[in-house]
N, C-alpha and C positions, 0 to 999 in steps of 0.2 A: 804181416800183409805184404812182405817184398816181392812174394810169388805175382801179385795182383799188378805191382808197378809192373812191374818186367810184362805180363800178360794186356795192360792198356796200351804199352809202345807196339808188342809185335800187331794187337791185332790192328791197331792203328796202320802199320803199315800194311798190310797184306791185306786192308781193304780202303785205304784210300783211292781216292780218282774212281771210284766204283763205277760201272756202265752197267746198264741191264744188257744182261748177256742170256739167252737162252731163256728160262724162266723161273730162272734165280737167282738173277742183281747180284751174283759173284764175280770176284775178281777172276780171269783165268790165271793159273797159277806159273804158267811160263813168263807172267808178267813179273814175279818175284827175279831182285836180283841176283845175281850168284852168291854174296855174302852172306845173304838171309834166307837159303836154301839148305835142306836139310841135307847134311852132308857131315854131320858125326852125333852121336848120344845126345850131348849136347845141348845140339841145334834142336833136335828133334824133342828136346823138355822144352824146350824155350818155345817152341809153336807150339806144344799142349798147353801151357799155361797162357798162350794166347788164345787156343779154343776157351780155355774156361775162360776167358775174360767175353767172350761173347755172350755168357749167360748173364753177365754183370753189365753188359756193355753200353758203349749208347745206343745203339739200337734200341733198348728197353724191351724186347720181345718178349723176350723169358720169364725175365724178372716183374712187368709191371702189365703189359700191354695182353700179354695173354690169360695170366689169372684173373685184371681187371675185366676184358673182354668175357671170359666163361662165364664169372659171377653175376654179373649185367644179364648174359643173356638167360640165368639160372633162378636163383631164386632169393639169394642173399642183398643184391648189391642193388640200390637205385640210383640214379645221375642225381647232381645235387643240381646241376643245368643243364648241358649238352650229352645226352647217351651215345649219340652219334648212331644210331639208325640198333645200336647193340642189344640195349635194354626194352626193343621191340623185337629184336630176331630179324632185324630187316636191314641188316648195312648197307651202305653204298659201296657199290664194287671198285670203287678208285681209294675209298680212306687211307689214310697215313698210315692208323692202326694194322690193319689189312694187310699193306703193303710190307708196314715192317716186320709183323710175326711169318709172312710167306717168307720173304727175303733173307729174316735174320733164321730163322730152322734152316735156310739151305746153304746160307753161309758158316753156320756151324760143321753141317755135314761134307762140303767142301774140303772145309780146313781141317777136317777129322780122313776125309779120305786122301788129301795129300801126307797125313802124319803116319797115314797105314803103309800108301802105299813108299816113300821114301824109306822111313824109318826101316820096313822090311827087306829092302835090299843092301842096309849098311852093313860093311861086313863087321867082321868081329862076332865074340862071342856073348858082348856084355848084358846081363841077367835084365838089364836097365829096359833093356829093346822088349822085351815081351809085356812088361806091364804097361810102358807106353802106347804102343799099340790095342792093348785092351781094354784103355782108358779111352782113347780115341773111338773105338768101337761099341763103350758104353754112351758116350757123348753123340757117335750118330745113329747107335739106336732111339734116344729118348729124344732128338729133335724130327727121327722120322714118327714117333707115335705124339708127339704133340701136335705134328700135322697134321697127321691121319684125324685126328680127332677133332681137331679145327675144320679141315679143308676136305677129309672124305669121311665116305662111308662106313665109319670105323665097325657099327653097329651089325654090318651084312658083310658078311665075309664071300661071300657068293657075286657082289656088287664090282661092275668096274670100275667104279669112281675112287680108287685108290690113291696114289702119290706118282709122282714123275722119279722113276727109282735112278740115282746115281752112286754107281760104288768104285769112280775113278776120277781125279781131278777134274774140274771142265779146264780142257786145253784149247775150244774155241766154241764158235755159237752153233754147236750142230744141236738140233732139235730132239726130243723126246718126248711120246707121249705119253699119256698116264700111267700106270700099272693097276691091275687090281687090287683088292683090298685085300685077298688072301695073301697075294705075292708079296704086298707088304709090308703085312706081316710074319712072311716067311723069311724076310731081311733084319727086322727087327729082333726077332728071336736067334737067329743064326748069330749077329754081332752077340745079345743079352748071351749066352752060350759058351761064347767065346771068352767074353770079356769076365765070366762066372771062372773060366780057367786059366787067364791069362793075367787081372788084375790083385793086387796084392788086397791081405786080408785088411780091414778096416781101421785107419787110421788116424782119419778127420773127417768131418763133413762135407769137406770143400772137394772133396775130392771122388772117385768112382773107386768102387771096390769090389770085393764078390757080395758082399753082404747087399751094398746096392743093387746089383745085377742081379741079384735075385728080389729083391722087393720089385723091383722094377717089374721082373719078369712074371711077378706072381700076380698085375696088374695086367697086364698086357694078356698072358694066358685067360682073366678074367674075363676081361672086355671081348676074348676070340672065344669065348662060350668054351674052352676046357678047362668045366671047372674041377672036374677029381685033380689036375693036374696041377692050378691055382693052389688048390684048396693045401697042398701037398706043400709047392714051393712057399707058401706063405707061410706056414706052418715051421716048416725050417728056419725060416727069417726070425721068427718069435722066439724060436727055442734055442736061439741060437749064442742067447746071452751077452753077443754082442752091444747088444741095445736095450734100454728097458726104458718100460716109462719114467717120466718125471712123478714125483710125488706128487703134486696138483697140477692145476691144469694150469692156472697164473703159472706156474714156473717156466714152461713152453717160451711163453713170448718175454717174462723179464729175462729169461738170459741168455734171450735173440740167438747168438752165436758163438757167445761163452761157455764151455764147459754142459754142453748139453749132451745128456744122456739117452734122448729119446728119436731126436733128429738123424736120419737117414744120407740126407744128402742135402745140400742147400746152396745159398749163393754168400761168399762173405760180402762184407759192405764196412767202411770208414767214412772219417769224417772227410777223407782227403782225394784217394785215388779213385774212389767206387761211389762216387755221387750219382746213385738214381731218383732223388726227390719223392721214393717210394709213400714215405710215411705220410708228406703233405698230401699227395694226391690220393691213397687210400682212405685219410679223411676228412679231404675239403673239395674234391671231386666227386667224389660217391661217396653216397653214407649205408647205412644197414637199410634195407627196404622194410616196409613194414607186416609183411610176411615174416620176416625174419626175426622181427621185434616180436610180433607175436608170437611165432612159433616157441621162442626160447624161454616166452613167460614160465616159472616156476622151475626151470632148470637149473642148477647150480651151479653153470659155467656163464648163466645169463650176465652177470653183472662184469667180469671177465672182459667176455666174449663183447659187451657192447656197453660203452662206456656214456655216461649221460652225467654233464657238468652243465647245470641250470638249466635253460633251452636246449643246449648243442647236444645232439648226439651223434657219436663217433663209433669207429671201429675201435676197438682194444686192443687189436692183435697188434698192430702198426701203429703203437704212438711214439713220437720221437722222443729222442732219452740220449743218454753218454756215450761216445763210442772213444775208447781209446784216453778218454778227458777231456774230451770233444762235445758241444754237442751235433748234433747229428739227424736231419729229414730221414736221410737214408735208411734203407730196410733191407731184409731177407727176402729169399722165394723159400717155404718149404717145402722141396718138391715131392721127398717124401719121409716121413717118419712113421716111429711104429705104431701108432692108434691107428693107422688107418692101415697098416695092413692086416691087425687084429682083425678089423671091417669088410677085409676084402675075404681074409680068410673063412668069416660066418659067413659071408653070401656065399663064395663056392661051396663050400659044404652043406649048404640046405639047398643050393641048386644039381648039386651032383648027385643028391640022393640018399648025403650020409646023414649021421645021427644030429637030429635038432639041438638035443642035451648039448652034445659037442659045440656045434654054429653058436647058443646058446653061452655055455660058459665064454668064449672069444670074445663073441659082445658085450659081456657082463664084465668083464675084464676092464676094457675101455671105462663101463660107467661107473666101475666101483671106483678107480680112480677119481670121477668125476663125482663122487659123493651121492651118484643115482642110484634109486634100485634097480634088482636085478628084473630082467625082464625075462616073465614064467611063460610069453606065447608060445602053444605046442603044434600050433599047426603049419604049416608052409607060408601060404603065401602071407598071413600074419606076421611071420617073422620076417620075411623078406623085406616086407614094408619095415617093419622094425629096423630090421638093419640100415636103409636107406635111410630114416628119418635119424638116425644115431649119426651118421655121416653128416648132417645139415650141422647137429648141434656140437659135434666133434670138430669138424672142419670149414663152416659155414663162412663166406668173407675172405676164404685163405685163396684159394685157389678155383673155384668153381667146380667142385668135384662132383656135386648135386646136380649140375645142367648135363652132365656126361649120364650122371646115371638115371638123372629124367627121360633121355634119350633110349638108353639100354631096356627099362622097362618098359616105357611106351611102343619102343618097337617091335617088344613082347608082347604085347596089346595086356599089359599087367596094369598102363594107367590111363590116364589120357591127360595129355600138358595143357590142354585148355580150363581143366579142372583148377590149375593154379594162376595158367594166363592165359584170359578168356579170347584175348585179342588172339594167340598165336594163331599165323597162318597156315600151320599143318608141316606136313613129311619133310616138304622140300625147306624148309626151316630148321631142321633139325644140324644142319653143319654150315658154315660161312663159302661165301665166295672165293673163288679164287680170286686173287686182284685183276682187275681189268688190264693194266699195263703187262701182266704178265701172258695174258693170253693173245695179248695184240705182238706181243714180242716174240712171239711163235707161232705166228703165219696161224693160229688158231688151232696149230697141232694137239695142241694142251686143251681136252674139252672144258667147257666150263659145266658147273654143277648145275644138276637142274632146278628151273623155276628162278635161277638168275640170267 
């Protein structure tokens, strides 16, 4: 975990004394001193291992505040007290939560775009500069599409309610306004692209690779409606033997961040440097909603997936256990592995038109590990739904993967969310606020989402 201590000092410094600057609570980067500026090989690991410590960080964005936030507002997760406006679809536009998923996505992409652009004019020839930079550029891809899917339109690529695009340090408070949703994701993909030729092949979890950059990518293409294209890069990722599933589905969360075979990409965590309190507050904060309880009766990841000690019912995935000989609150993000790009791979294939059989066996894959039977539905939108509902019991409580794809169908007019929550207040519900502070920090340049 040494990568981690070194990655808590830089990013400590290169964002302490933080001001809202523009309308993303980043440090400007001429405020760094000349020692701590990228100015050889280096320097320039030593601030990517500070980028990844923002996924770990205290900010909590990445790792706690945004999966908890999705799940809440999806279909897994209920408040065990305070939902804070989440677990209705209705936040308040100032929250902490809010503030810090806007704030920490743009402080990652900051620190990602000083590491591009620096890093790229050292000279020398060292092999070291191109996959740094293409780690960087994996890193502000996927903090630009977790925005997009918190804060815009991810679902309407035609929408202008996309992201505030930045691809150069901010060097002071000049203003920008939105981008659309196509543009992007025309940013998102150009880094995933890059970073698919730039990052070395797969190594550890902890880290961005091509094998990531294409699962990523194979998600992203999803959610942008090409699916032959999805259906194609996901499919690569599978066969790529890099990765395989675990033998059970238990094995997933006993061996967190050990030796895992199935895990994609993730956050490390210790008893010491990487304290996010994940595990307490996944389950004494929110527990499994009762949707989810029911949904999972008769499954055979049920008892897994949702743990029940007397009265107490808890999540499974996040129980606290040993780290190091430690014990340890702390937890992972899994941000991606490969069950669910099996998942994503059958929806693009029965959306683009190919063979069910095909979509079919992808998803059966998943459940035959899972000790399910195989599901024989041979019609479309039967399977579609199949597929979604395999996502709840595959990934339920992890990350909120189910409110994004609530969203994707219903904007397909495939469902309707009131079916599951009768209260939701409709369209304009379907993505969060921008935070209030941030649109007052910008003379109102920065539109807010409608119906907030």
């Amino acid at each position: 975990m040494k990568h981690y201590i070194i990655a808590t000092i830089v990013t400590s410094f290169l964002f302490a004394s933080c001001k809202l600057v523009n309308v993303t609570d980043v440090s400007p980067v001429n405020q760094l001193e000349d020692a701590n500026a990228i100015t050889s090989v280096e320097k320039a690991q030593s601030a990517l291992y500070g980028a990844y410590g923002i996924l770990n960080g205290n900010t909590l964005a990445f790792n706690y505040y945004m999966p908890a936030a999705a799940c809440l507002m999806g279909l897994t997760m209920d408040p065990v007290q305070d939902g804070f406006g989440y677990a209705d679809n209705n936040p308040a536009t100032s929250h902490y939560w809010l503030e810090n998923m806007y704030s920490g996505g743009y402080k990652m992409i900051n620190m990602s775009n000083h590491i591009i652009s620096k890093t790229s004019v050292l000279s020398g020839d060292d092999p070291r500069k191109k996959r740094i930079i293409g780690e960087a550029k994996y890193l502000r891809a996927m903090s630009y599409f977790y925005l997009l899917r918190l804060f815009g339109e991810f679902y309407d690529t035609t929408s202008n309610y996309g992201m505030v695009l930045r691809l150069d340090p901010v060097k002071d408070a000049e203003v920008f306004p939105r981008s659309g949703v196509r543009a992007t994701y025309d940013v998102i993909n150009k880094d995933l692209d890059e970073a698919i030729l730039e990052t070395n092949d797969f190594t550890s979890t902890f880290y961005a690779s091509k094998i990531a950059a294409r699962a990523l990518k194979s998600k992203v293409l999803l959610y942008q409606q090409r699916y032959a294209e999805a259906a194609a890069m996901a499919k690569q990722v599978a066969t790529s033997g890099q990765r395989n599933l675990e033998d059970t589905f238990k094995t997933i969360f006993s061996k967190k961040i050990r030796d895992t075979r199935e895990v994609i990409f993730q956050t490390p965590f210790d008893a010491g440097t990487n304290i996010n309190n994940k595990c307490y507050a996944f389950n004494a904060w929110f527990a499994p909603s009762g949707y989810y309880m029911n949904f999972m009766k008769g499954d055979a990841r049920e008892s897994m997936a949702i743990r029940v000690t007397g009265t107490r019912i808890r999540n499974g995935k996040f129980i606290a256990g040993q780290v190091d000989g430690a014990p340890s609150n702390s937890d992972t993000e899994y941000f991606i592995r490969l069950a669910e790009i099996y998942l994503v791979q059958a929806e693009a294939i029965v959306r683009s038109g190919g063979s069910l059989a095909e979509a079919r066996e992808a998803l059966n894959i998943v459940r035959k590990r899972a000790l399910m039977p195989d599901i024989t539905i041979d019609d479309k939108a039967g399977l579609l739904n199949a597929i979604r509902e395999e996502k709840i019991r595959e990934l339920g409580a992890e990350s909120g993967e189910e409110w994004y794809d609530l969203v994707r169908y219903a904007s397909k007019g495939e469902l309707d969310i009131k079916t599951f929550k009768p209260d939701f207040m409709g369209r304009q519900r379907y993505i969060l606020p921008i935070p209030l502070k941030s649109i007052q920090a910008s003379g109102k340049i920065v539109e807010q989402n409608p119906g907030y």
